[in-house]
ChimeraX commands (.cxc) that place a marker at each C-alpha (Angstrom):
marker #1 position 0.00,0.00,0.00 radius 0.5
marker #1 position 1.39,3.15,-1.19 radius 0.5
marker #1 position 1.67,6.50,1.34 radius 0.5
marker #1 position -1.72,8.64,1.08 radius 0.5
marker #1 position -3.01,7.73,-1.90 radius 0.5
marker #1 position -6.10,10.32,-1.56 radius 0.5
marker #1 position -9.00,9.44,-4.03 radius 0.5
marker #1 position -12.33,10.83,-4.70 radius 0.5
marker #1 position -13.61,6.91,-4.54 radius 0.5
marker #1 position -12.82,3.85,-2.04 radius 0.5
marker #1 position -9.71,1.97,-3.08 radius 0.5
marker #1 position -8.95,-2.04,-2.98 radius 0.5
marker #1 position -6.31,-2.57,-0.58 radius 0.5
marker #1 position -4.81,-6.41,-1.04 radius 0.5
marker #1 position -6.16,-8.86,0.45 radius 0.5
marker #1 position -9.75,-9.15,2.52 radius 0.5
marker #1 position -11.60,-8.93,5.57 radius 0.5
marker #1 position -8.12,-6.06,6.34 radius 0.5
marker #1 position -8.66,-4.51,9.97 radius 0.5
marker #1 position -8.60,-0.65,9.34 radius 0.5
marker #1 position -8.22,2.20,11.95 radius 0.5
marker #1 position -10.18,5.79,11.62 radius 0.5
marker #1 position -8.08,7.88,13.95 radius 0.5
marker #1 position -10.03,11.47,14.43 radius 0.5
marker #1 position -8.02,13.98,14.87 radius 0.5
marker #1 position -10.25,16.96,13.77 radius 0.5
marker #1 position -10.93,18.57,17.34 radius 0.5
marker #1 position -10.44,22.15,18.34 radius 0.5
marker #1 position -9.09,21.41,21.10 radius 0.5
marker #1 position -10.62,24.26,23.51 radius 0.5
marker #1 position -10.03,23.24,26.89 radius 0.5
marker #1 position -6.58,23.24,26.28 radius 0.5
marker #1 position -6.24,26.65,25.29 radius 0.5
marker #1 position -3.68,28.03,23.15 radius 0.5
marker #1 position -3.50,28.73,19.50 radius 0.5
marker #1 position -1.73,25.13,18.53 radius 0.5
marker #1 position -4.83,22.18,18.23 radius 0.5
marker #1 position -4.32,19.63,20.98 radius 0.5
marker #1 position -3.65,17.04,18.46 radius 0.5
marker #1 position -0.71,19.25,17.57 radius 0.5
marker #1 position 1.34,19.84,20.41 radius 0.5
marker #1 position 4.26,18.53,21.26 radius 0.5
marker #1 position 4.31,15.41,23.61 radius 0.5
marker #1 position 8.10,14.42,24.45 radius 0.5
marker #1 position 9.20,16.26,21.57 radius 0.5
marker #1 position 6.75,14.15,19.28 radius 0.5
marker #1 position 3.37,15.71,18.32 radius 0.5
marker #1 position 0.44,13.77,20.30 radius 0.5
marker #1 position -1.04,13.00,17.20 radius 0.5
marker #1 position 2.09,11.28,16.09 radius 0.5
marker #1 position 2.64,9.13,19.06 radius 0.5
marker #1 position -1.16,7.85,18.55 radius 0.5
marker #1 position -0.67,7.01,14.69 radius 0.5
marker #1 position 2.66,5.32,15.71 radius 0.5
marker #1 position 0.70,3.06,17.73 radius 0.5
marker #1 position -0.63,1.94,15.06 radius 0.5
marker #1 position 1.43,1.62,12.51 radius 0.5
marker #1 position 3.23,-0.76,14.87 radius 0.5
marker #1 position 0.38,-2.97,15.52 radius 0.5
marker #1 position 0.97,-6.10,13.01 radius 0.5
marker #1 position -3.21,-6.73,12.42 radius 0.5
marker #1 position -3.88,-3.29,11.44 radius 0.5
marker #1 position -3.52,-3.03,7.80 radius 0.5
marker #1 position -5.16,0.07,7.00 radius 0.5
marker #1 position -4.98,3.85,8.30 radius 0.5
marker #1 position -7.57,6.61,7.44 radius 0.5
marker #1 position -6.79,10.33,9.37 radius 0.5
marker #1 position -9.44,12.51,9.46 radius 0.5
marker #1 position -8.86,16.27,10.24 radius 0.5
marker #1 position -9.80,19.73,10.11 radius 0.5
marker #1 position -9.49,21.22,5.89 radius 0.5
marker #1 position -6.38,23.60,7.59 radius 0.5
marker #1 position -4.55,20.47,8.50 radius 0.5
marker #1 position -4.65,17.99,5.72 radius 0.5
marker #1 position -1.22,19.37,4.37 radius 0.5
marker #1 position 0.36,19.36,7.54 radius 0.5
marker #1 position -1.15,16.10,8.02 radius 0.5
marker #1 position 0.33,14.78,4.78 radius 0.5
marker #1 position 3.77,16.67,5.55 radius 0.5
marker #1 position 3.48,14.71,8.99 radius 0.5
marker #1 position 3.78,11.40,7.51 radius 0.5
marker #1 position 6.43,11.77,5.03 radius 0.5
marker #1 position 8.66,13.16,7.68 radius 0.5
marker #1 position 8.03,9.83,9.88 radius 0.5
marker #1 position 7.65,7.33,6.99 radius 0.5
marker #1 position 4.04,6.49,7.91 radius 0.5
marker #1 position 3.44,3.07,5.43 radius 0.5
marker #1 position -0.27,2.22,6.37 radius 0.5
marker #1 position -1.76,5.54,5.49 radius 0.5
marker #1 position -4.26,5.20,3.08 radius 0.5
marker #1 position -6.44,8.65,2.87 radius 0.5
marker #1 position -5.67,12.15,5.15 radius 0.5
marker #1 position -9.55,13.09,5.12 radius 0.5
marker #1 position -11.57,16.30,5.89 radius 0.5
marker #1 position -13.85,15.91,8.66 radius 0.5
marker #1 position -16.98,17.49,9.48 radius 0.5
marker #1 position -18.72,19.68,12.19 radius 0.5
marker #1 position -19.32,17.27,14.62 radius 0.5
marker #1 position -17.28,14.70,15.34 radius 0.5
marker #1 position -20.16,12.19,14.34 radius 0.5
marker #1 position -19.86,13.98,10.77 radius 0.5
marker #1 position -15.93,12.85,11.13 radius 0.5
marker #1 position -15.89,9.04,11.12 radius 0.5
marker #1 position -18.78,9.55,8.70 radius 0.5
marker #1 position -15.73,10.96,6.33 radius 0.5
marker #1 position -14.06,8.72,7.44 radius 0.5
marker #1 position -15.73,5.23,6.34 radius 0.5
marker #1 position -16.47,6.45,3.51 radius 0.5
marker #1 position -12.89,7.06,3.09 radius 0.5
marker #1 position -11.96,3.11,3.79 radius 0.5
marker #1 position -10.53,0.25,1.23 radius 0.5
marker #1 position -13.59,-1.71,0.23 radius 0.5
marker #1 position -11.69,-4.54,1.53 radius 0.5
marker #1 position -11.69,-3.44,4.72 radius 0.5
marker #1 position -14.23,-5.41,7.23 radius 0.5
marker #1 position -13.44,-4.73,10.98 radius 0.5
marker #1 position -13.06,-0.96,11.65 radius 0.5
marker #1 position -11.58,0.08,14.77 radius 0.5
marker #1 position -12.02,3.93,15.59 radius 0.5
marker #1 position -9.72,5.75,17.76 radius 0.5
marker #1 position -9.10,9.14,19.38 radius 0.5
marker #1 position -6.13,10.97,17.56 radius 0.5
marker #1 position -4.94,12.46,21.18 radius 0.5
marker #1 position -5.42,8.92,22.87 radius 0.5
marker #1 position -1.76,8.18,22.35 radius 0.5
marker #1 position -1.36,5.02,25.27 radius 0.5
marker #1 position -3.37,2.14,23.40 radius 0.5
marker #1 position -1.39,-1.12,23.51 radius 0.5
marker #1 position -1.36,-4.08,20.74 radius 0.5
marker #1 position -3.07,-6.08,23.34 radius 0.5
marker #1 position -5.66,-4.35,23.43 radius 0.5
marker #1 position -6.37,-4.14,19.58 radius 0.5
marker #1 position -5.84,-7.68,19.19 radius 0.5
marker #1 position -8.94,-8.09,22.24 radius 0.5
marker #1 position -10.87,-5.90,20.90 radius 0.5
marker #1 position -10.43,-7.21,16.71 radius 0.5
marker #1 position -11.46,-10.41,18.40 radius 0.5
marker #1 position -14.12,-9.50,20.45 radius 0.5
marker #1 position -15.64,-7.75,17.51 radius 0.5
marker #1 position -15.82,-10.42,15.39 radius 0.5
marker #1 position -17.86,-12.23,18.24 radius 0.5
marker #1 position -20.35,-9.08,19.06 radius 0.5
marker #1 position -22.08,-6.35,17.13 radius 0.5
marker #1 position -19.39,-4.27,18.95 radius 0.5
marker #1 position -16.45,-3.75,21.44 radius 0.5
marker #1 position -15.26,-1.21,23.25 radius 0.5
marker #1 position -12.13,-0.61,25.45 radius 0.5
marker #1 position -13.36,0.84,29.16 radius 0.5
marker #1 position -12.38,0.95,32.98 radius 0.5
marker #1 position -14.67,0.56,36.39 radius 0.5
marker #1 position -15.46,3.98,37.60 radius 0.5
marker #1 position -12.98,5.07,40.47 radius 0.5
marker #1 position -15.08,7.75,41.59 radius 0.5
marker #1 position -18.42,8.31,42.83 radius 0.5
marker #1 position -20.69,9.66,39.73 radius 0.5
marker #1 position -23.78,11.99,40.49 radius 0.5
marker #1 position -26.48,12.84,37.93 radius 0.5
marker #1 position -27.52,16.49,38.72 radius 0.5
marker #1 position -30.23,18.59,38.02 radius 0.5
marker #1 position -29.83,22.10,36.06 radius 0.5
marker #1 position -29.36,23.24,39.32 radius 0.5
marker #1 position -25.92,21.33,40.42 radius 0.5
marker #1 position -28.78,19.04,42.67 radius 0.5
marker #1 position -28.32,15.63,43.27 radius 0.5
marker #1 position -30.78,13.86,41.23 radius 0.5
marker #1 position -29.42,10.04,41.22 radius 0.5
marker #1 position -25.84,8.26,42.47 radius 0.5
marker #1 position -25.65,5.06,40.32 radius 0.5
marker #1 position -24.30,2.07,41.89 radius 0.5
marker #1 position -20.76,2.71,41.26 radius 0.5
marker #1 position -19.94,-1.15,40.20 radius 0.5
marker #1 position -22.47,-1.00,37.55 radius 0.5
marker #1 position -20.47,2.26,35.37 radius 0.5
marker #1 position -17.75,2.44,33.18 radius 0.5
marker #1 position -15.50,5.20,32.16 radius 0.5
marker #1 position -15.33,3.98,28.25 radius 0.5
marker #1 position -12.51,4.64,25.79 radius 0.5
marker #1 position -11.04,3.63,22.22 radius 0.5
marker #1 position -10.84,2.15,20.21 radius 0.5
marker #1 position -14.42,1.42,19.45 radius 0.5
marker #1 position -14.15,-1.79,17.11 radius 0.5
marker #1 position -17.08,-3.11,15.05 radius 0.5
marker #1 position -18.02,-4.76,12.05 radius 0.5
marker #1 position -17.44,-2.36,8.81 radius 0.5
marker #1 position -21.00,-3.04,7.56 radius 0.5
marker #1 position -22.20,-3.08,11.02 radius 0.5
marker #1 position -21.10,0.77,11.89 radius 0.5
marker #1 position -21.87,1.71,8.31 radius 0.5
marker #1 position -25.43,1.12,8.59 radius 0.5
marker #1 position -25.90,2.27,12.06 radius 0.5
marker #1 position -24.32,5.42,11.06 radius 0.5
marker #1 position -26.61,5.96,7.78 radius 0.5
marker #1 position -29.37,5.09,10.43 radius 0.5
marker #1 position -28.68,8.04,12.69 radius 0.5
marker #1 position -28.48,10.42,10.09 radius 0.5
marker #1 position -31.77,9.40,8.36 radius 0.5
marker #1 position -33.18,10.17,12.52 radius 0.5
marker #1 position -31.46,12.84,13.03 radius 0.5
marker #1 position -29.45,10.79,16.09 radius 0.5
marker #1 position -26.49,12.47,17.56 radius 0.5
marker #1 position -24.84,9.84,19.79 radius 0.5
marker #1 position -22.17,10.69,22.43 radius 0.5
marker #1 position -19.56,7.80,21.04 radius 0.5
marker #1 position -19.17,6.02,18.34 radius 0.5
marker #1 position -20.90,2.94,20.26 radius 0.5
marker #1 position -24.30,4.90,20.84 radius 0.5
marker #1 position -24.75,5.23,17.55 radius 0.5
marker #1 position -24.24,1.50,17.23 radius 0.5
marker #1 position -27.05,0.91,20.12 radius 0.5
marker #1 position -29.18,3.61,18.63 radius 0.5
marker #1 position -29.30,0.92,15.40 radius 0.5
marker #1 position -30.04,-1.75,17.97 radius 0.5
marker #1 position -26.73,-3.20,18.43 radius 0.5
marker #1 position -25.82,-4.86,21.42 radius 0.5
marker #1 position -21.96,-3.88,22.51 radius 0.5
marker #1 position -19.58,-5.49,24.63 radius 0.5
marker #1 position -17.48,-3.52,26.98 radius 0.5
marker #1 position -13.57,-4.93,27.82 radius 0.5
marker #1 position -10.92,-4.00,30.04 radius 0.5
marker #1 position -8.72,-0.86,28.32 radius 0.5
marker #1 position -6.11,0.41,30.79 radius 0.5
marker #1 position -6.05,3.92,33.12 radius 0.5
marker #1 position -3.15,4.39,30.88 radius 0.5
marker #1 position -5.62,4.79,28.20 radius 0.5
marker #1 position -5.89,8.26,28.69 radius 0.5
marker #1 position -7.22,11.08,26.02 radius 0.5
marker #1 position -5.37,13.85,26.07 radius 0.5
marker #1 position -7.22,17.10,26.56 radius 0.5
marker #1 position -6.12,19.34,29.35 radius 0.5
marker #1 position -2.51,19.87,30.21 radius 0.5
marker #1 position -2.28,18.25,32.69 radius 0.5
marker #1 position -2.81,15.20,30.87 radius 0.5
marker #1 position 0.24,16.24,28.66 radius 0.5
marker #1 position 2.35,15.63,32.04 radius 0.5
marker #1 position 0.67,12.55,33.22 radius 0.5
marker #1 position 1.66,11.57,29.22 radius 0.5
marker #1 position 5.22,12.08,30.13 radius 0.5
marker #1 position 5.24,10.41,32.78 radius 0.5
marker #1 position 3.92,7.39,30.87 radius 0.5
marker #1 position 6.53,7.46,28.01 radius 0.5
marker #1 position 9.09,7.75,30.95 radius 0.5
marker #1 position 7.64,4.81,32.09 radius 0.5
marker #1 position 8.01,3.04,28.90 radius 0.5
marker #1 position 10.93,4.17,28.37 radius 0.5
marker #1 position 12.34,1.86,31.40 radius 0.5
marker link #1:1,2 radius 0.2
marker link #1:2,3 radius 0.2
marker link #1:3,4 radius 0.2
marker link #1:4,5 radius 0.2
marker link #1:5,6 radius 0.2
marker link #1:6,7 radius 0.2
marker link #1:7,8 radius 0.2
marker link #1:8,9 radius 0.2
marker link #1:9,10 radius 0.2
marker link #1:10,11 radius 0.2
marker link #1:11,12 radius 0.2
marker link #1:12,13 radius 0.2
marker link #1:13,14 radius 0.2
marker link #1:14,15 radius 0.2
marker link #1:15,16 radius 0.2
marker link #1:16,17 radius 0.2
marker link #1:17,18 radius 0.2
marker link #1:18,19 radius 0.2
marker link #1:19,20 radius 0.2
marker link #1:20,21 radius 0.2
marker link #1:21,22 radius 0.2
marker link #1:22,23 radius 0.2
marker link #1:23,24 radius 0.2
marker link #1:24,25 radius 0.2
marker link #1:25,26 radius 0.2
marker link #1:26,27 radius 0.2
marker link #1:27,28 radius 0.2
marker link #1:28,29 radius 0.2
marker link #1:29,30 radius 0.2
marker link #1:30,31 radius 0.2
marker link #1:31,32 radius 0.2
marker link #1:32,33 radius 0.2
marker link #1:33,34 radius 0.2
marker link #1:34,35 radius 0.2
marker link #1:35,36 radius 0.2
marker link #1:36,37 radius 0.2
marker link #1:37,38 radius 0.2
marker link #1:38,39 radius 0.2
marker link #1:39,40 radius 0.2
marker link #1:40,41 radius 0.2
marker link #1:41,42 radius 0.2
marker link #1:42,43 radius 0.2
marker link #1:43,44 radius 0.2
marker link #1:44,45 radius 0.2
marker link #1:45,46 radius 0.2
marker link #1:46,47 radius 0.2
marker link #1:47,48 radius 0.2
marker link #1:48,49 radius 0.2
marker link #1:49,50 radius 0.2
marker link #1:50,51 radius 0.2
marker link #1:51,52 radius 0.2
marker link #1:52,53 radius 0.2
marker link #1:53,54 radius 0.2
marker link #1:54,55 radius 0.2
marker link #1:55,56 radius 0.2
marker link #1:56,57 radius 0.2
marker link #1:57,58 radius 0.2
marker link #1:58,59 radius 0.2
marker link #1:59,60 radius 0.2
marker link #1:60,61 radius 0.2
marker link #1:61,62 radius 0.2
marker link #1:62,63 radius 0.2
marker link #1:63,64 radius 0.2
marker link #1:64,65 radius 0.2
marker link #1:65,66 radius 0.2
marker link #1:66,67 radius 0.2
marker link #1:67,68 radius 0.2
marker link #1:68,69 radius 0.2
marker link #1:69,70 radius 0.2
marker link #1:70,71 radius 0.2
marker link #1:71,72 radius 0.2
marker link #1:72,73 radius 0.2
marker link #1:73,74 radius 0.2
marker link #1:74,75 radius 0.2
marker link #1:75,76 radius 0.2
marker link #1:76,77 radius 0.2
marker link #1:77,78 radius 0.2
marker link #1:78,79 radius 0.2
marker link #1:79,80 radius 0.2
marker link #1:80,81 radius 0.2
marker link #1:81,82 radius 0.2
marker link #1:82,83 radius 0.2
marker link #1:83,84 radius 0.2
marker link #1:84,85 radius 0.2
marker link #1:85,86 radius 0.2
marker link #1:86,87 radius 0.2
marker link #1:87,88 radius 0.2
marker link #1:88,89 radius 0.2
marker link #1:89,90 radius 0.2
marker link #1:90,91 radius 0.2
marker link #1:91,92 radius 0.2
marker link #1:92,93 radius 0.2
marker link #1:93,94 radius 0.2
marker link #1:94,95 radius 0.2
marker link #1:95,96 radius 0.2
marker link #1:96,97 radius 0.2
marker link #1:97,98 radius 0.2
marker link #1:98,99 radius 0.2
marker link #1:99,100 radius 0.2
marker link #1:100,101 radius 0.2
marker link #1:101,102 radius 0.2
marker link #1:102,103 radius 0.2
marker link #1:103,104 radius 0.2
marker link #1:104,105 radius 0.2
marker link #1:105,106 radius 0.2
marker link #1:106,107 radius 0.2
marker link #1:107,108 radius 0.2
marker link #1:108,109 radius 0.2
marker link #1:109,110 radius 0.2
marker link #1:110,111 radius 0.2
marker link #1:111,112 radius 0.2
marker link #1:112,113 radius 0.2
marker link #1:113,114 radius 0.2
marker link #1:114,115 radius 0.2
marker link #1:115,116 radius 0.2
marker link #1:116,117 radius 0.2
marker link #1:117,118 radius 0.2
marker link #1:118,119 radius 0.2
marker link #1:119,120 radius 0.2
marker link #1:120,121 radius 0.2
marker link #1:121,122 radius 0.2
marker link #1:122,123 radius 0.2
marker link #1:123,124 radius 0.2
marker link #1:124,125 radius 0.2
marker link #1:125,126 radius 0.2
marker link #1:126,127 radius 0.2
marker link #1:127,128 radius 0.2
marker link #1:128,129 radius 0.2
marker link #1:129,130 radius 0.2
marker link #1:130,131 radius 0.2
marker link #1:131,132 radius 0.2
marker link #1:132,133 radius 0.2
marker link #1:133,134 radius 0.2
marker link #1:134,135 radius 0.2
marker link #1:135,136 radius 0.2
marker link #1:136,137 radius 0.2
marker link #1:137,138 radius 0.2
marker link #1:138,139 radius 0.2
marker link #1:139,140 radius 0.2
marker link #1:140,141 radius 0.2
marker link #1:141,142 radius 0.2
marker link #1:142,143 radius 0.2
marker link #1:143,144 radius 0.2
marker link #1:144,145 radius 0.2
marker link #1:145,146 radius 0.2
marker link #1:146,147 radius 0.2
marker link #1:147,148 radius 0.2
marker link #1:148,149 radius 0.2
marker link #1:149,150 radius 0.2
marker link #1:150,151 radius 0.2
marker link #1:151,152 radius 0.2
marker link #1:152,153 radius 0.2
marker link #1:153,154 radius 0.2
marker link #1:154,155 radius 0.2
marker link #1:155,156 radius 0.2
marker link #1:156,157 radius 0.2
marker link #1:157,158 radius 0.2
marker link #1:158,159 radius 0.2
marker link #1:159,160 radius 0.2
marker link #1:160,161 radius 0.2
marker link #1:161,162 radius 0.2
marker link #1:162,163 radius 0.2
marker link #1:163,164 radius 0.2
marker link #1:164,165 radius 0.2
marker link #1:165,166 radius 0.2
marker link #1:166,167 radius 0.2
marker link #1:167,168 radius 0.2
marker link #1:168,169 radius 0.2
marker link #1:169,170 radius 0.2
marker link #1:170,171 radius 0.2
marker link #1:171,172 radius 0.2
marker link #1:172,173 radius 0.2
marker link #1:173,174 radius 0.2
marker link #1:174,175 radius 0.2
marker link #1:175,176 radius 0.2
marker link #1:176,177 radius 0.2
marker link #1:177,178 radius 0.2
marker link #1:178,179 radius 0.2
marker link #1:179,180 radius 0.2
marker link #1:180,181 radius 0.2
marker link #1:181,182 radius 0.2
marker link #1:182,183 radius 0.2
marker link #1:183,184 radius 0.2
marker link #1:184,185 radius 0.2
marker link #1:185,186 radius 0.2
marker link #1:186,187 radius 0.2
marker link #1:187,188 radius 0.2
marker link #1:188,189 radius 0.2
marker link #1:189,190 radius 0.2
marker link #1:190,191 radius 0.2
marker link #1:191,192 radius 0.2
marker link #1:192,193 radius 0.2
marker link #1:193,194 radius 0.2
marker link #1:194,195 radius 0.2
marker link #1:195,196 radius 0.2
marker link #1:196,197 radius 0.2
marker link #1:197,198 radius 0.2
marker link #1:198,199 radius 0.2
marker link #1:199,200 radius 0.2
marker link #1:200,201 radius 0.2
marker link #1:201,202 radius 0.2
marker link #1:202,203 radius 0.2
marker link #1:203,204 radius 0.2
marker link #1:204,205 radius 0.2
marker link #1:205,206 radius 0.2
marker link #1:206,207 radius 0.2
marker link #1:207,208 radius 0.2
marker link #1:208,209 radius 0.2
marker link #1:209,210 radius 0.2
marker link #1:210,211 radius 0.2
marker link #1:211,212 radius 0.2
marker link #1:212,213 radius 0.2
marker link #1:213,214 radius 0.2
marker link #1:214,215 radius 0.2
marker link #1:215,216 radius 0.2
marker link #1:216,217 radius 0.2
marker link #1:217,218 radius 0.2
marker link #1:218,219 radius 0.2
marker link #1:219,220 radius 0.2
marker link #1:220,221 radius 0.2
marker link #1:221,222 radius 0.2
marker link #1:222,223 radius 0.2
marker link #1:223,224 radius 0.2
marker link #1:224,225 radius 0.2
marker link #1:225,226 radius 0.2
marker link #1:226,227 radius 0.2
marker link #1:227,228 radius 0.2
marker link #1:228,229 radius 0.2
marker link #1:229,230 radius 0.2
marker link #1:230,231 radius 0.2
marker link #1:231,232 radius 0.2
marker link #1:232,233 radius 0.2
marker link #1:233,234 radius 0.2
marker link #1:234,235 radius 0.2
marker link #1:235,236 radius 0.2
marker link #1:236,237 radius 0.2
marker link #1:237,238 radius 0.2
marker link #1:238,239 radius 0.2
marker link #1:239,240 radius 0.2
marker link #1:240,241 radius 0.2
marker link #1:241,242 radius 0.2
marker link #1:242,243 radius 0.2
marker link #1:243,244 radius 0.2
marker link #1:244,245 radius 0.2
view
């Protein structure tokens, strides 16, 4: 597979039922402030956004890589992955308002070989092959998988008003991550679902269970972390340091 070959149509990528990765990566970024997009800052002298796609250029069942970003970035995007030889690129893709309009970009953007889509946060950077592999398997089982740990914390649903309305047990919640890993035809049609309703799901997996799907939930890792304050950018050293030894 060549390095972003960008088409106006789906390409055949050799050989079938490929596991591809959507990585978004078309965020603002807000609550981190600054001028430079989350996605773009600089992690251990390494943007975020690289570290992530490194992941998974490294994993060996991953076969297939579509980016999806803001219209401003695409260049830099493309500039990006000559610089660090990034092989399993296949499209750098504009994304849309929401990020629901994103991975819509984005599967349309896949090989038409491709059958088990895994979609990923671009400034979730910590993802392990172990966790891929669990999840590619797990999704071949279910309508769905995705990567999640128990709830430390106690959670409170509030009112308007900051009143407590609800505690849920605390046993029965998940904080959930990515990837989110389903079947290609699967997603597709749940997606095309919730735009014909007008659905606008919080993750990729509620739009799954919006078309009835029933998803399974497996152990990610507190490591798993999305990047979005800066804070998290020194807990994110800390883990490469970690890594590192």
């Amino acid at each position: 597979m060549g390095l972003l070959l960008i088409e106006e149509e789906r390409r055949s990528v050799e050989g079938e039922g490929i596991c591809a990765a959507i990585i978004v990566a078309a965020g603002q970024g807000k609550r981190m402030g600054g001028k430079t997009r989350k996605q773009f800052l600089m992690l251990e002298g390494k943007e975020i956004l690289a570290h992530t796609v490194e992941r998974f250029e490294q994993f060996s069942k991953i076969k297939e890589i579509v980016l999806v970003t803001g219209q401003d970035d695409i260049e830099c995007i493309k500039e990006m992955a000559r610089n660090y030889g990034w092989k399993k690129i296949s499209a750098v893709v504009c994304g849309g308002k929401e990020r629901q309009d994103s991975v819509k970009c984005g599967l349309k953007a896949l090989s038409l070989s491709s059958e088990i889509v895994l979609i990923h946060d671009g400034v979730r950077p910590f993802v392990k092959e172990d966790m891929i592999n669990r999840s590619i398997d797990a999704a071949r089982i279910f309508d769905g998988c995705v990567l999640g740990v128990p709830a430390k914390d106690t959670i409170k649903i509030c009112d308007k008003d900051g009143m407590v309305v609800e505690t849920p047990e605390r046993s029965k919640l998940w904080h959930i991550q990515t990837p989110q890993t389903f079947s290609r035809k699967l997603i597709e049609k749940a997606y095309e679902k919730a735009e014909k309703d007008g659905f606008i799901g919080t993750d990729d997996a509620s739009v799954a269970e919006f078309y009835g799907a029933k998803i399974k939930v497996i152990q990610g890792s507190y490591q798993n972390i999305k990047i979005t304050t800066r804070e998290d950018i020194l807990v994110g050293a800390c883990f490469l340091e970690e890594e590192r030894e």
